[in-house]
gemmi code that builds the backbone of each chain (N, CA, C; Angstrom):
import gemmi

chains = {
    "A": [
        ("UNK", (94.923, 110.851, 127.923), (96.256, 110.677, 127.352), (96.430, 111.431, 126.033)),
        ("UNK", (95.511, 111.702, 125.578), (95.222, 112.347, 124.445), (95.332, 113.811, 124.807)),
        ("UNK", (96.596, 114.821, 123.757), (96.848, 116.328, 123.868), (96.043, 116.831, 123.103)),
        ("UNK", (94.859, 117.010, 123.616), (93.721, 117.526, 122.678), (94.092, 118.790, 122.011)),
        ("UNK", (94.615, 119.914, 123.150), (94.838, 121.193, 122.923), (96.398, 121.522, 122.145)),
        ("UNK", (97.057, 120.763, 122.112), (98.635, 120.550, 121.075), (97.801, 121.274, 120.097)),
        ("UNK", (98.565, 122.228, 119.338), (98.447, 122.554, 117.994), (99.430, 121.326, 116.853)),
        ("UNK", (98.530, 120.893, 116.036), (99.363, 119.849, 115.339), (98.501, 119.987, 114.082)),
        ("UNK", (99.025, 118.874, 113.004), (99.170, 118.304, 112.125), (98.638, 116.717, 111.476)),
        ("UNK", (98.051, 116.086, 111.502), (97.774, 115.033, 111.051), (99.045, 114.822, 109.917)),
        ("UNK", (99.777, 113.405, 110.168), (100.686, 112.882, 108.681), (99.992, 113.246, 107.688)),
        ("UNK", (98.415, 112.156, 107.618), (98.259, 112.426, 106.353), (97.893, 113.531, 105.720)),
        ("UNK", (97.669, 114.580, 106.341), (96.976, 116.135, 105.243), (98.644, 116.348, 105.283)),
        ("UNK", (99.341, 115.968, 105.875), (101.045, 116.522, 105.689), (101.352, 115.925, 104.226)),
        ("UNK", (101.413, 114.763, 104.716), (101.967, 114.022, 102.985), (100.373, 114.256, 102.080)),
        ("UNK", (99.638, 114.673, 102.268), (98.177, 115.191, 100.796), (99.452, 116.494, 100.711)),
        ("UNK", (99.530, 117.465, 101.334), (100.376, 118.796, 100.889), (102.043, 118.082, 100.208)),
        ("UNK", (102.714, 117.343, 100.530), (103.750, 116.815, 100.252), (103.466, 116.601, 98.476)),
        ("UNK", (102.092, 115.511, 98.453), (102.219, 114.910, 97.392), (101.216, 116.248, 95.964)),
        ("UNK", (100.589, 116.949, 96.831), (99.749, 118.371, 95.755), (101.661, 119.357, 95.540)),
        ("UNK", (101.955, 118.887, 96.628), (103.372, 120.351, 95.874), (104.376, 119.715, 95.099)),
        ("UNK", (104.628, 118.519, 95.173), (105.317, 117.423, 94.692), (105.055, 116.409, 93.763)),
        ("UNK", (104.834, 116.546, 92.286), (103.743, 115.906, 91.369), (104.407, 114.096, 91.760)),
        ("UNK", (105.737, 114.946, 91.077), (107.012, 113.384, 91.515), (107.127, 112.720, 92.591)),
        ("UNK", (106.893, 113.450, 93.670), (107.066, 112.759, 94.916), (105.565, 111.504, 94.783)),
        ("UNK", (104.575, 112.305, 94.492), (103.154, 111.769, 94.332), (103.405, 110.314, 93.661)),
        ("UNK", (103.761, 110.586, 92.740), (103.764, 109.249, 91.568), (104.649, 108.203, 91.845)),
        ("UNK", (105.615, 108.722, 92.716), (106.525, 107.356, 93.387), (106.078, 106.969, 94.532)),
        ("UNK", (105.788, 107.979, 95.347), (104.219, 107.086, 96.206), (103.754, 106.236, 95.970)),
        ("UNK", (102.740, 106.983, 95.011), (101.868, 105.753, 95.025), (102.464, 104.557, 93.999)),
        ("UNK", (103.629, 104.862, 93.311), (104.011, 103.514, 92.828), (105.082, 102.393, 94.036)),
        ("UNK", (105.287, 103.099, 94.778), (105.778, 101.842, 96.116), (104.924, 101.842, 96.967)),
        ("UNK", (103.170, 102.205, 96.392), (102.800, 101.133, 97.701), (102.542, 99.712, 97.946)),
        ("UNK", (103.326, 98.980, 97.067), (103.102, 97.264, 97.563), (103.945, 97.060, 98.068)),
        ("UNK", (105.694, 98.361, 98.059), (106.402, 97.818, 98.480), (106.087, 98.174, 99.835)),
        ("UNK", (105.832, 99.031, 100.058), (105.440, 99.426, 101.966), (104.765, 98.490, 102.134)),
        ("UNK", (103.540, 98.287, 101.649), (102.702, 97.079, 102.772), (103.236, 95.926, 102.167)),
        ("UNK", (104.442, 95.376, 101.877), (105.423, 94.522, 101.723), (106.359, 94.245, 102.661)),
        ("UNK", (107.043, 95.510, 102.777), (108.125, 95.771, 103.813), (106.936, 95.914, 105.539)),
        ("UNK", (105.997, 96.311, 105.692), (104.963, 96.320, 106.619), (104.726, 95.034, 106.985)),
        ("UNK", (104.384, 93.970, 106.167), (104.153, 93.066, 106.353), (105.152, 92.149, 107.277)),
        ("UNK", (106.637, 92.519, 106.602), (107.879, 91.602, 107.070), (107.797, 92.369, 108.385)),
        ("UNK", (107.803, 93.599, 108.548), (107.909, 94.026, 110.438), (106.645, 93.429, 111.010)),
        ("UNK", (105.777, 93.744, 110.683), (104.701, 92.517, 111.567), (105.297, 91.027, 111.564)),
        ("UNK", (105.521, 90.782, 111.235), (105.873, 89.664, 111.409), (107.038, 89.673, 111.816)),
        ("UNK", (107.945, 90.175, 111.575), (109.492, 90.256, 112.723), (108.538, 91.037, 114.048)),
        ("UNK", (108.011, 91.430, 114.349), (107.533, 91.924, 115.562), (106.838, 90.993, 116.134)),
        ("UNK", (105.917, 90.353, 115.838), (105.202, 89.443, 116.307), (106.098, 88.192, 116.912)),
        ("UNK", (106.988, 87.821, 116.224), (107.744, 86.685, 116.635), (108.820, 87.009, 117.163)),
        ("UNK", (109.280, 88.564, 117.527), (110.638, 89.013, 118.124), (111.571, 88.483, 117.576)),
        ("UNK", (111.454, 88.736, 116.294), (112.873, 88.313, 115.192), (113.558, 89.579, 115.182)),
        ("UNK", (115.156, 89.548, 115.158), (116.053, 90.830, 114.456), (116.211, 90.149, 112.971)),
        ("UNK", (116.644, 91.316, 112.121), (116.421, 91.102, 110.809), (117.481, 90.000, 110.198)),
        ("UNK", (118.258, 89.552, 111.317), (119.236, 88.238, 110.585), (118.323, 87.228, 111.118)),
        ("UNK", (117.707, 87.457, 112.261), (116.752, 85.884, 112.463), (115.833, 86.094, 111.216)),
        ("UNK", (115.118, 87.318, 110.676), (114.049, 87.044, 109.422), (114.904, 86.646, 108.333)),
        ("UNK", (116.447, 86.659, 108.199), (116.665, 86.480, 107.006), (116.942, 85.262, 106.945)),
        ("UNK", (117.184, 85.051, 108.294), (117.858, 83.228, 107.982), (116.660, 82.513, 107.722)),
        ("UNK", (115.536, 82.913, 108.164), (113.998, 82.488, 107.806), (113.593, 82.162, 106.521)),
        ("UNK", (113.869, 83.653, 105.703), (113.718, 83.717, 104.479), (114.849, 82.783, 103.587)),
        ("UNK", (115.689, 82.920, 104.108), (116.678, 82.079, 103.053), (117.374, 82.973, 101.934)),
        ("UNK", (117.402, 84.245, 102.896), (117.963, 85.484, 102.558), (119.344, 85.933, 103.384)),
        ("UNK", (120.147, 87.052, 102.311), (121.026, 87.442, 103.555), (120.620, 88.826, 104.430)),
        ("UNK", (121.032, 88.998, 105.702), (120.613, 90.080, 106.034), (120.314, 91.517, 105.392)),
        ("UNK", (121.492, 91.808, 104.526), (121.138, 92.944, 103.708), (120.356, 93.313, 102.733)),
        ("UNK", (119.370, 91.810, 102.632), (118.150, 91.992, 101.777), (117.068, 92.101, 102.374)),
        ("UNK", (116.772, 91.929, 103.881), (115.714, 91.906, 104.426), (115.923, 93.578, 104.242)),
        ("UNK", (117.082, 93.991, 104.941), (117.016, 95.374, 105.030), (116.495, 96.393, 103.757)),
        ("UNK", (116.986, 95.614, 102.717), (116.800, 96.249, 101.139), (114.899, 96.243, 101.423)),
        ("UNK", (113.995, 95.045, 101.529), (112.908, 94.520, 101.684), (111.947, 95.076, 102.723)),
        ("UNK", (112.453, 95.764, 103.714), (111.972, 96.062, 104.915), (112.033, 97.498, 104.685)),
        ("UNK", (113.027, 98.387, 103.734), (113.183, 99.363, 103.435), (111.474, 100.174, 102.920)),
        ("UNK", (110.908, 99.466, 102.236), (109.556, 99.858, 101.209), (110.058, 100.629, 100.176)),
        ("UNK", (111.475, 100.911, 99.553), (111.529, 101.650, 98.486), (112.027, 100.713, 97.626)),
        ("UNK", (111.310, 99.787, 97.254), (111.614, 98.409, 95.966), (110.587, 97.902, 96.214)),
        ("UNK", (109.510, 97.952, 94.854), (108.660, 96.834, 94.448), (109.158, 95.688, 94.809)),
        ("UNK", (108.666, 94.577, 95.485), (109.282, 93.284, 95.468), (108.692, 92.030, 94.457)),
        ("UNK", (109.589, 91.466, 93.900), (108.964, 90.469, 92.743), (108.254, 89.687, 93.222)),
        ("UNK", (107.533, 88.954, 92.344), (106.396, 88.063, 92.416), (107.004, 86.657, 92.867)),
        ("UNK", (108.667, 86.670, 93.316), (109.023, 85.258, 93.293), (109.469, 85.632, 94.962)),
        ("UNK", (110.086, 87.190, 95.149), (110.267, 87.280, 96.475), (108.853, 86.963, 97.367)),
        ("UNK", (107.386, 87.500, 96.629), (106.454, 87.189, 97.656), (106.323, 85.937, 98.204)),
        ("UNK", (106.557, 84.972, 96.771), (106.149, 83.597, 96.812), (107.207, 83.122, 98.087)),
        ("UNK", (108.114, 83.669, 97.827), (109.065, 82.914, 98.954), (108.869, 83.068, 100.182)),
        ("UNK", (108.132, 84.567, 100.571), (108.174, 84.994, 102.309), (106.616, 84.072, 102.616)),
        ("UNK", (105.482, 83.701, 101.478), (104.722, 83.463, 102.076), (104.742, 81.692, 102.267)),
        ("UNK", (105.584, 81.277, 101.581), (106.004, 79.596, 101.689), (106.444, 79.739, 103.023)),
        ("UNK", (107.805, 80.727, 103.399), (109.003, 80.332, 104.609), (107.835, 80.334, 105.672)),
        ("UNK", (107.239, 81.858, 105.873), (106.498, 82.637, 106.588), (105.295, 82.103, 106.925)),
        ("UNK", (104.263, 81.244, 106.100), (103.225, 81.230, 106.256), (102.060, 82.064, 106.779)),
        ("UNK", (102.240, 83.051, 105.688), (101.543, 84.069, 105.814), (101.024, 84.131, 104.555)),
        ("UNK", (99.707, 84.839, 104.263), (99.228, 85.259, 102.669), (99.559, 86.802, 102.660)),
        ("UNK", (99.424, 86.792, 101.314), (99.592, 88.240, 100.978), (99.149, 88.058, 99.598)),
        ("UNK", (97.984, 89.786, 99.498), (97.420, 89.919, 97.896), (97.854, 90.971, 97.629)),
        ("UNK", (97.590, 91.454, 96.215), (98.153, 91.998, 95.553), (97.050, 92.195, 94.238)),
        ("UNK", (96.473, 93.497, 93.952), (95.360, 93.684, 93.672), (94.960, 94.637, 92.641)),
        ("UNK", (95.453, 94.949, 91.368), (95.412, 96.311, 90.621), (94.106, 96.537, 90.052)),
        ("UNK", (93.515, 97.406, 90.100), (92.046, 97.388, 88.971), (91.826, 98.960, 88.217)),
        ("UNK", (91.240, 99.534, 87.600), (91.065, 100.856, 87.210), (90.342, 101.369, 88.313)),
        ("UNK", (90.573, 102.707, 88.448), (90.389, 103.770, 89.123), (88.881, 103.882, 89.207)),
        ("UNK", (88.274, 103.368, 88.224), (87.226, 103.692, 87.616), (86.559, 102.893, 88.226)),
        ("UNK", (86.375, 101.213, 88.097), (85.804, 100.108, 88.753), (86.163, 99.715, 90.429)),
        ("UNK", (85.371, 99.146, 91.022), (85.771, 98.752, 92.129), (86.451, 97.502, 92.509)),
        ("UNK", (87.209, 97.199, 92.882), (87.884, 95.806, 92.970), (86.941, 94.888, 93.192)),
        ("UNK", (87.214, 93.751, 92.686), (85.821, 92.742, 92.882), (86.513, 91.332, 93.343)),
        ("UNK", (88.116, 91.750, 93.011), (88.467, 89.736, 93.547), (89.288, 89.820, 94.764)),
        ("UNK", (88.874, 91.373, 95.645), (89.736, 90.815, 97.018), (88.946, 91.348, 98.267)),
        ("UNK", (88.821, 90.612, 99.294), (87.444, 91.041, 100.535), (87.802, 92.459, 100.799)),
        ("UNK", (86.566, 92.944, 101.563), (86.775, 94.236, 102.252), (87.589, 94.668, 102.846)),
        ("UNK", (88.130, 93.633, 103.469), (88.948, 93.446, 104.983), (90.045, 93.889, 103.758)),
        ("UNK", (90.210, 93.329, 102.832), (91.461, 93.598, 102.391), (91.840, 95.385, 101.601)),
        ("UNK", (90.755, 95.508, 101.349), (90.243, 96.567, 100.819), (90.806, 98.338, 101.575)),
        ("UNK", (89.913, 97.776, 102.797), (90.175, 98.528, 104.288), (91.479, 98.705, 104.663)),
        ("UNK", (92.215, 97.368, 104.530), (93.724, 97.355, 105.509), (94.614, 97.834, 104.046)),
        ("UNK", (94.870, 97.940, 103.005), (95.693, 98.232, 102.079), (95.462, 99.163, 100.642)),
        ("UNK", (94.496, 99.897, 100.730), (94.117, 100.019, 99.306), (94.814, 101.397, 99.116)),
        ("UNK", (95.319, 101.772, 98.259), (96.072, 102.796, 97.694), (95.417, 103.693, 96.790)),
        ("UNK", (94.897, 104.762, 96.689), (94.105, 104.999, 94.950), (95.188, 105.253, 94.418)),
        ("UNK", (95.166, 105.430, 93.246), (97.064, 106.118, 91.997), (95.405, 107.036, 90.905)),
        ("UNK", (96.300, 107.688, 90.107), (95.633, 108.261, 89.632), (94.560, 107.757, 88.723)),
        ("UNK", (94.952, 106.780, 87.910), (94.262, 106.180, 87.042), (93.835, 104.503, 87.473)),
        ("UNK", (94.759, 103.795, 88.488), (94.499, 102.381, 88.849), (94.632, 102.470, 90.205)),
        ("UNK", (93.584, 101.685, 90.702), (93.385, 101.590, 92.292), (94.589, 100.058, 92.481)),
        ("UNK", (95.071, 100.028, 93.738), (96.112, 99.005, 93.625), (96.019, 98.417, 95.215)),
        ("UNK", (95.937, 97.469, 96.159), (94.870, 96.836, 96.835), (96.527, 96.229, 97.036)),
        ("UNK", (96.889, 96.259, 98.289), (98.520, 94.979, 98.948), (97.906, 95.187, 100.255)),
        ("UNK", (97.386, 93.917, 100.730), (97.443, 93.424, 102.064), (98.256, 92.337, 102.225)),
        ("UNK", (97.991, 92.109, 103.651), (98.478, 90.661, 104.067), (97.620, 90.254, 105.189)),
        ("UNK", (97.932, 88.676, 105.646), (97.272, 87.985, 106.440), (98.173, 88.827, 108.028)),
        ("UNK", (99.387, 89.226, 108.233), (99.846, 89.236, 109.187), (99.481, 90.815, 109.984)),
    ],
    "B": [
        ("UNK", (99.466, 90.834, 119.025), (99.550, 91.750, 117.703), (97.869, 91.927, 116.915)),
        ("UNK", (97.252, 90.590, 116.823), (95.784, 90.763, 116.622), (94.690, 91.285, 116.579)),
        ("UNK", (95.471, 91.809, 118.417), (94.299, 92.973, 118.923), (94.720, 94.523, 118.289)),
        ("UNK", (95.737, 94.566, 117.676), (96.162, 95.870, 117.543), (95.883, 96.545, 116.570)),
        ("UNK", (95.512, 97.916, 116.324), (94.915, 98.380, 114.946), (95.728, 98.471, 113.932)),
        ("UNK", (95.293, 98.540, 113.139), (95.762, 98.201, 111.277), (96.530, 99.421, 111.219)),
        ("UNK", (95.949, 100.513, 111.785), (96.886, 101.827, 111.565), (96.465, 102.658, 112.494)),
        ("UNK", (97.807, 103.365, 112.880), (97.674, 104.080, 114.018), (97.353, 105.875, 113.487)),
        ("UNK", (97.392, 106.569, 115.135), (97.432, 108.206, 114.133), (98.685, 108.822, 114.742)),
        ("UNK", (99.037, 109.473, 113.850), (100.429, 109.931, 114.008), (100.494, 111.454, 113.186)),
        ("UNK", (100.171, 112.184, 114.164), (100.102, 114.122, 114.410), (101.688, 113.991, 114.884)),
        ("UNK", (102.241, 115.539, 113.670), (103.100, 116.434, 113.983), (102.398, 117.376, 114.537)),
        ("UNK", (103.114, 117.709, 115.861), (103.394, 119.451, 116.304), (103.617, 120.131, 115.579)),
        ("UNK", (102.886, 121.051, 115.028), (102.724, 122.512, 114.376), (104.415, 123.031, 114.454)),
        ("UNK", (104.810, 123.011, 115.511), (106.618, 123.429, 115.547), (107.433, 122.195, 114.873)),
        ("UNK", (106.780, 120.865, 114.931), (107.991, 119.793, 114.242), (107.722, 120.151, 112.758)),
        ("UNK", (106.484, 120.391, 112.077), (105.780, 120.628, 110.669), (107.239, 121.746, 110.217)),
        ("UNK", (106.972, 122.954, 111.188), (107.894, 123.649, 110.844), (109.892, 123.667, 110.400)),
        ("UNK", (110.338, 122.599, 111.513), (111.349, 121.741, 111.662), (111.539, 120.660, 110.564)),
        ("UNK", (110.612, 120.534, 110.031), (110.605, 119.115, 108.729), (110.831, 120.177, 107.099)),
        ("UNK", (110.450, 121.599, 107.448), (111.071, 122.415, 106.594), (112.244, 122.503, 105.951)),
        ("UNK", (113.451, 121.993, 106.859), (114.712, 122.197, 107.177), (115.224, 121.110, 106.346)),
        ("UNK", (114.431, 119.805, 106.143), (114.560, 118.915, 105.459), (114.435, 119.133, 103.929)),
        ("UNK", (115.538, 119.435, 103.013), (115.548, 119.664, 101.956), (115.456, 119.221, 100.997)),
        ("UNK", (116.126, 118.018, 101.320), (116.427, 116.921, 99.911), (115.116, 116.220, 99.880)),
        ("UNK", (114.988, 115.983, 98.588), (113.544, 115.469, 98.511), (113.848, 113.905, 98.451)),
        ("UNK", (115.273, 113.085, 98.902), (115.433, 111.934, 99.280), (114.928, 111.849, 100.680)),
        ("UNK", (115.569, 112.804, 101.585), (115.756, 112.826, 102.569), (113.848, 113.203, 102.946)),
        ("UNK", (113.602, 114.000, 102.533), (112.027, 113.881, 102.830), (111.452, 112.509, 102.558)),
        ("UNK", (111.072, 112.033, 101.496), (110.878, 110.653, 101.225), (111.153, 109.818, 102.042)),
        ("UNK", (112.207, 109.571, 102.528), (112.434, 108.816, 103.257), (112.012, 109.172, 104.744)),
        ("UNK", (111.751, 110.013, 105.124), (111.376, 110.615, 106.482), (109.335, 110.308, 106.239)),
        ("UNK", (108.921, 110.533, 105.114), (107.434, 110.709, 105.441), (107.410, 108.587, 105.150)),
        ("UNK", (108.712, 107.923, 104.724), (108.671, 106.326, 104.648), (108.530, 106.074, 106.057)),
        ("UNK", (109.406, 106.647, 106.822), (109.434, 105.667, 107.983), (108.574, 106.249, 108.754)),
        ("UNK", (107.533, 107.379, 108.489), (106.206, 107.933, 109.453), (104.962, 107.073, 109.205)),
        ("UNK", (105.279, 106.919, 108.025), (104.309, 105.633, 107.493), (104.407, 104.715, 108.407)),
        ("UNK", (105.522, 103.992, 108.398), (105.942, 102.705, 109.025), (105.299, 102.864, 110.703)),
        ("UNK", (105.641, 103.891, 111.119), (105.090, 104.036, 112.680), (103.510, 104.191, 112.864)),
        ("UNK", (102.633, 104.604, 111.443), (101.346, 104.618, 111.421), (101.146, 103.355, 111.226)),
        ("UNK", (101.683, 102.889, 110.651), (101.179, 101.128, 110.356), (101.870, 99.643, 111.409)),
        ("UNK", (103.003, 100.306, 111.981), (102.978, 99.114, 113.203), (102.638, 99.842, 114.494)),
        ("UNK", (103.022, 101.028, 114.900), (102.461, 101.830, 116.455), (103.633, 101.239, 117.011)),
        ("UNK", (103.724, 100.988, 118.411), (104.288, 100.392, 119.419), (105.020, 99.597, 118.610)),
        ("UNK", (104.381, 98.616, 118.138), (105.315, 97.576, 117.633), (106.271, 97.906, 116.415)),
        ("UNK", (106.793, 98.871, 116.149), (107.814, 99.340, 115.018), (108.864, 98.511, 115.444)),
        ("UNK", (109.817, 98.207, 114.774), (111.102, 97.110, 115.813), (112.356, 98.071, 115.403)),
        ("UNK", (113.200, 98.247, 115.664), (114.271, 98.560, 115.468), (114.990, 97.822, 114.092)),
        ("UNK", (115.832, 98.214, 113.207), (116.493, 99.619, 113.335), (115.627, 101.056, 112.862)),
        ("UNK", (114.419, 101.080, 112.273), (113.184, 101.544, 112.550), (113.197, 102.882, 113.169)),
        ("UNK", (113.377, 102.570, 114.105), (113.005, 103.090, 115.897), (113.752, 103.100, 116.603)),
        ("UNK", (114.392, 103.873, 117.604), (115.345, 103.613, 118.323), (114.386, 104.701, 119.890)),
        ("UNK", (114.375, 103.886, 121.618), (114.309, 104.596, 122.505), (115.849, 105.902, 122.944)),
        ("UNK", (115.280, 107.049, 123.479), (116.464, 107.443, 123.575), (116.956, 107.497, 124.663)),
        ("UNK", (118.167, 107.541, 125.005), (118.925, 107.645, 126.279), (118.758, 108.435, 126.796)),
        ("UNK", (118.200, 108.026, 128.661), (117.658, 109.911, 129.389), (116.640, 109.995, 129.300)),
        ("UNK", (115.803, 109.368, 128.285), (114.711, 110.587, 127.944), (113.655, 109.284, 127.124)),
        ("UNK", (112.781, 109.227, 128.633), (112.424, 107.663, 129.248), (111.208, 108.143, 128.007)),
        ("UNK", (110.655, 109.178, 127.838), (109.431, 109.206, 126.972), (109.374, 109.324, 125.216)),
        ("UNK", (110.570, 109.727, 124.453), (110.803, 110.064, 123.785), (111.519, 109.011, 123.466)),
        ("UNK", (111.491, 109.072, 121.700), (111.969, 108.005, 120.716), (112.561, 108.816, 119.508)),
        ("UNK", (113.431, 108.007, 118.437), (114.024, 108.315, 117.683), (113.459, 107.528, 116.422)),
        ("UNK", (112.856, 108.380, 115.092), (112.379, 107.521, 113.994), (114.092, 107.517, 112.961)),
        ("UNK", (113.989, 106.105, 112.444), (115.694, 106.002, 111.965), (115.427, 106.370, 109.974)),
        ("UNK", (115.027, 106.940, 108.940), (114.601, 106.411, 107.975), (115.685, 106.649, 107.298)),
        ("UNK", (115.635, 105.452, 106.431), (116.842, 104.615, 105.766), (117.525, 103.448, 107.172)),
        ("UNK", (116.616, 103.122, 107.913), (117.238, 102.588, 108.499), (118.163, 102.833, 109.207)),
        ("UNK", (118.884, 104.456, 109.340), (119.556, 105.024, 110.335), (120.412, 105.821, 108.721)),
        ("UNK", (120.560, 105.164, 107.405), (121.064, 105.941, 106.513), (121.417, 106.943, 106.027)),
        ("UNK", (119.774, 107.840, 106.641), (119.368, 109.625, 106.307), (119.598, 110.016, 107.450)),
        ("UNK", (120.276, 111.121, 107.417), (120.364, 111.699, 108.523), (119.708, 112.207, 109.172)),
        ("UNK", (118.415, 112.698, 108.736), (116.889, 113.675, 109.654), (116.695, 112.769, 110.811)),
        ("UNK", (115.942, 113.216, 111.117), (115.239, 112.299, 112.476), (114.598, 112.730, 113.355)),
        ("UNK", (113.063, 112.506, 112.557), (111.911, 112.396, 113.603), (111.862, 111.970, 115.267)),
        ("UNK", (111.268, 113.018, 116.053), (111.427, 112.334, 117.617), (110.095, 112.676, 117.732)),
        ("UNK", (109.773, 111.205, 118.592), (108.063, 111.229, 119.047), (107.477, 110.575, 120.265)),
        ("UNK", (106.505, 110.718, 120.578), (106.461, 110.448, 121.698), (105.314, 109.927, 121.738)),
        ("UNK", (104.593, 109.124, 122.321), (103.127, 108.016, 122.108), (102.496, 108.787, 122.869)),
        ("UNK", (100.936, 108.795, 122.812), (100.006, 109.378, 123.996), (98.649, 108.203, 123.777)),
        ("UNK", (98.677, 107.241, 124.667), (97.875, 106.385, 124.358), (97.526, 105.727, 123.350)),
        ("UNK", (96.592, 105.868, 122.129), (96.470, 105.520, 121.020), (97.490, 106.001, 119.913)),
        ("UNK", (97.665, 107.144, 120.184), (98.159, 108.251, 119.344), (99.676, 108.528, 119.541)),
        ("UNK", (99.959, 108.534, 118.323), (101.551, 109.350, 118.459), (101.884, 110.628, 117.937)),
        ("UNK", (102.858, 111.361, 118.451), (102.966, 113.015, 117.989), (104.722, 112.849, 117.849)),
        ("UNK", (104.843, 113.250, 116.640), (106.508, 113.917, 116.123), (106.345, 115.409, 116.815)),
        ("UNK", (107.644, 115.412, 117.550), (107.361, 116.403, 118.582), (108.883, 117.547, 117.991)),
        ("UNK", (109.457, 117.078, 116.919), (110.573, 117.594, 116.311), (111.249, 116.626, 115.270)),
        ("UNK", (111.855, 117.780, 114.027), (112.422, 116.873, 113.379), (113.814, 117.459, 113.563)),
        ("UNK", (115.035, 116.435, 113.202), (116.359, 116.679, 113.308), (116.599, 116.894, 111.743)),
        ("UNK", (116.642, 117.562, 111.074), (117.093, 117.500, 109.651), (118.566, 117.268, 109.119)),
        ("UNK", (119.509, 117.141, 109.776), (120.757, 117.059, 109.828), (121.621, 116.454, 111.545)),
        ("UNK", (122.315, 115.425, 111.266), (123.092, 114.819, 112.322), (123.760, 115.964, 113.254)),
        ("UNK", (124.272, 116.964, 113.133), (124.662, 118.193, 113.979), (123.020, 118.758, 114.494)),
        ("UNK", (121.782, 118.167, 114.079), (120.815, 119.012, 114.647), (119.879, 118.250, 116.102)),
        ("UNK", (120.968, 117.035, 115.927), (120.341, 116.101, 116.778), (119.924, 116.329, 118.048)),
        ("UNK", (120.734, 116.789, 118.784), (121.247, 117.387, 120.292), (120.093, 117.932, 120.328)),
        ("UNK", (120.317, 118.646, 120.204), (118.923, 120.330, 119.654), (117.397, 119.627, 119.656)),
        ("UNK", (117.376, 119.149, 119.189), (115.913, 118.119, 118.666), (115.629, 117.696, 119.577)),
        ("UNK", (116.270, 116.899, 120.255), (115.765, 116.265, 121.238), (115.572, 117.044, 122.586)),
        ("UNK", (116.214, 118.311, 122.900), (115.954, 118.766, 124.178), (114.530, 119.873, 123.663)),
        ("UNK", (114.712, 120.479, 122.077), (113.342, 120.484, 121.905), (111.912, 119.689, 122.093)),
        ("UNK", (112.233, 118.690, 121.505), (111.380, 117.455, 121.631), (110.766, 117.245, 123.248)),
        ("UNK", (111.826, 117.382, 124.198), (111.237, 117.359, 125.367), (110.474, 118.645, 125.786)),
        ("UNK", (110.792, 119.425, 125.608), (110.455, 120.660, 126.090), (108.832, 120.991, 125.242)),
        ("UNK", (108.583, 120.645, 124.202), (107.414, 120.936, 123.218), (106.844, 118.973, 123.957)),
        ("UNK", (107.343, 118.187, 124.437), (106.402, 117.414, 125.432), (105.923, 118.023, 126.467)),
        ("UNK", (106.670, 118.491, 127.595), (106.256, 119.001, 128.619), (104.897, 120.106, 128.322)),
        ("UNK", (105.175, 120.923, 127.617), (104.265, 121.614, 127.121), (103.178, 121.234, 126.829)),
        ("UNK", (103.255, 120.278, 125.701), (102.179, 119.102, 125.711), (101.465, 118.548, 126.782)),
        ("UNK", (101.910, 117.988, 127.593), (101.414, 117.530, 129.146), (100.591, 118.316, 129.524)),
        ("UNK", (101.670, 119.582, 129.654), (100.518, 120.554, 130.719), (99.004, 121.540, 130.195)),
        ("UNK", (99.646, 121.187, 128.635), (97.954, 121.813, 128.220), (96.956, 120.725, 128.332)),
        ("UNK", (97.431, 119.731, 128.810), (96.388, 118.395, 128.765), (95.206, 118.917, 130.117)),
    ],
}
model = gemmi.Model(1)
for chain_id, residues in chains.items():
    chain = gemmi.Chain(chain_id)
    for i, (resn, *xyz) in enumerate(residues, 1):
        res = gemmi.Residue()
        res.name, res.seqid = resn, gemmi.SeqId(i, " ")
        for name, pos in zip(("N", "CA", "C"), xyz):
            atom = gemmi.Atom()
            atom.name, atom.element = name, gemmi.Element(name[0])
            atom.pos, atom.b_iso = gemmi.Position(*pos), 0.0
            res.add_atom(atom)
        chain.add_residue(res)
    model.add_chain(chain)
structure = gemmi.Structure()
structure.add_model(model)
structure.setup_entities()
């Protein structure tokens, strides 16, 4: 099933060239990645349970046009929106900053593996349970 | 969902790479390499408005980023594990076009298999 012989591209050496020609593009990257594996999180979980985004919002105790804002990944989401999806949701989710320099020490591998971001100077670690 | 991997792989065609050129605005890029993300990290399970199947064209899909907002639009097509952007639409008048590309750079695909 696999087009071995396709001439292609891998995303990611696409977005490594995106983000080496693009200093700016780079730095807002990597500053929304909690919101992607934020907004990642809410589609796993609208996928898993075959929710459309007014069934996740009525969930959340949101209106639809915020799941969409939320599901988007281009907005950090606050520390009170997490608290809320993981009360409604029952789901965890971490959230993990450390220097570039040290290795994270207060979140498992698993979490490590499924979310870790490097930024230039602080490594920044957003998983979830879902 | 359990069994499913954390992240998928998701290869452009050397001709869509070229087609994502066309994409100028560096919103409109952004938002196009957002929602490639999104298809590396759910696969199959992306949900709509996301994703859209297209009409006709039983193998091929439509990536929406902005939620259908931006006008570009990635078309791709799954190959087992793997997914391939087989064209990008960089503009709503380029849509048409894209997609009978998109099929045609599949077929192609197929038969070098």
């Amino acid at each position: 099933m696999i087009p071995m012989a396709a001439s292609r591209k891998n995303f990611d050496a696409l977005l490594a060239e995106e983000q080496l020609a693009d200093p700016s593009f780079r730095a807002e990257w990597q500053r929304l990645a909690p919101a992607r594996e934020f907004a990642a999180t809410l589609l796993r979980y609208r996928a898993e349970h075959k929710l459309s985004q007014r069934d996740l919002a009525k969930k959340l105790g949101v209106s639809q046009p915020r799941v969409v804002k939320l599901e988007s990944g281009e907005h950090n989401p606050e520390v009170d929106t997490i608290i809320n999806a993981v009360r409604r949701l029952g789901i965890e989710f971490v959230l993990d900053v450390a220097p570039a320099s040290r290795k994270p020490a207060l979140v498992t591998a698993r979490a490590q593996k499924s979310g870790a971001i490097a930024h230039d100077d602080v490594s920044v670690v957003a998983a979830s349970s879902v | 969902m359990g069994k499913q991997p954390r992240a998928w792989i998701v290869d452009f065609d050397s001709d869509a790479v070229i087609d994502f050129e066309d994409v100028k605005s560096r919103g409109d890029r952004r938002a196009v390499f957002n929602v490639v993300q999104k298809l590396k990290d759910l696969g199959p399970d992306l949900p709509s408005p996301h994703m859209k199947s297209l009409k006709g064209e039983a193998d091929l899909f439509e990536l929406r980023p902005k939620q259908g907002a931006c006008e570009a639009r990635p078309i791709y097509a799954r190959f087992g594990g793997r997914f391939m952007v087989l064209a990008v639409a960089a503009k709503k008048k380029d849509f048409d076009r894209a997609v009978a590309v998109a099929s045609d750079r599949l077929s192609a695909t197929v038969d070098r298999r």
